[in-house]
N, C-alpha and C positions, 0 to 999 in steps of 0.2 A: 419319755413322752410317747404313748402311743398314736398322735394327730397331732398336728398342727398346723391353723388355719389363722391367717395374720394380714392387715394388710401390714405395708413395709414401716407408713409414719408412726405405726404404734412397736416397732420392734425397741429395742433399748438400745442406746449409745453405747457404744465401746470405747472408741475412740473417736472424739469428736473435735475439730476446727472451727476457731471463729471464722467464720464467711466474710467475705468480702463484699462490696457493693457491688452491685451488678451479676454476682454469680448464681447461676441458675437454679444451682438447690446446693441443699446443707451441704456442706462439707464432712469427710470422717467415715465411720466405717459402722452400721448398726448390726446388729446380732438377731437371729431367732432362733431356739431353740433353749439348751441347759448346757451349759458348758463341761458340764463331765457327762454326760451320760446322752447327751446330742435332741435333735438333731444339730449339724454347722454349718449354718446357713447365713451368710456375710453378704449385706449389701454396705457397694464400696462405694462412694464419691467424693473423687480426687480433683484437683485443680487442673488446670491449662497448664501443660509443660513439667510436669514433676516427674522426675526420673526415679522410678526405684532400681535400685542397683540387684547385679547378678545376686540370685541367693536360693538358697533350697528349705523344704519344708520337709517334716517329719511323718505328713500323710496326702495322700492325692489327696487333687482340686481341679473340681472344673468349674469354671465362669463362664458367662454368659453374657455379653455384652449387651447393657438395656439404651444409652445413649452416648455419646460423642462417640471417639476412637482412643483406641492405646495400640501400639506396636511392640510388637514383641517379635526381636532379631528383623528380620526386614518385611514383616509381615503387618502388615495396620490393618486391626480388627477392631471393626462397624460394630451397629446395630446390628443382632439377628448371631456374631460370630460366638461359636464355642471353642474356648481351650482347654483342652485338659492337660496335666502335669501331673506324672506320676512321683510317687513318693521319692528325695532325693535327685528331680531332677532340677538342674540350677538354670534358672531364668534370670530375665529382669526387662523391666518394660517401661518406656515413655508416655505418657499421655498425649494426648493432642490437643490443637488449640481452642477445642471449646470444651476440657475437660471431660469426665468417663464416670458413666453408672454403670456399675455393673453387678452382677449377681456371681458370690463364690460357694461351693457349697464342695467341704474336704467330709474326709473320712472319719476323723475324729479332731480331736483338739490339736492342731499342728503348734510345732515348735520352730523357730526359723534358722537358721544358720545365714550368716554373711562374713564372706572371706574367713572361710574358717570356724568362727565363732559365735557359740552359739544365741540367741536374741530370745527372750523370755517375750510375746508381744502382750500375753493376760497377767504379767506381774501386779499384783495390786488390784485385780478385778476378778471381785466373788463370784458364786452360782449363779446361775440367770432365777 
């Protein structure tokens, strides 16, 4: 792709949760770009209180925190915070209590790794 201009509600689902009553927007995680050939560009929204456990990726990521907070090691990052995480560094991070949108955008199609082993997240999800 040489451009890509989107708003977020027309990106496609990747992984998607039924939502809950009361919860502020969709749940799940939408995609923009083409999965082999990019761009990787991840909008993420997670509930209140979900822990993702320590785990490493196969290509840098940086996020962008658009609403609530997530913590990461003793760090609780807002609205406005950038992380970035190089390739193979192992994190993991809690959400806060009124759940996290955030904006991820890696280098290529990452692979994950948790304790060890490795976690296929696009098994079973074609080209964009």
């Amino acid at each position: 792709m040489d451009s890509v201009i989107m708003h977020v509600d027309e990106a496609r689902w990747l992984h998607k949760q039924d939502t809950p009553p009361g919860q502020p927007r969709p749940l799940g995680q939408r995609f923009i770009g083409d999965l082999e050939t990019g761009p990787w560009i991840y909008v993420n929204n997670l509930e209140p209180g979900r822990v993702v456990p320590p785990h490493t990726h196969t290509q840098s990521e940086t996020f962008y925190v658009v609403e609530g907070d997530i913590t990461v090691g003793d760090r609780v990052c807002g609205p406005g915070t950038v992380v970035y995480m190089k390739a193979g560094t192992e994190y993991g991070f809690t959400v806060g209590q009124n759940g996290v949108s955030f904006v991820n955008i890696r280098t290529g199609l990452a692979q994950m790794a948790v304790d060890g082993a490795t976690v296929d997240p696009w098994k079973g999800i074609g080209p964009a």
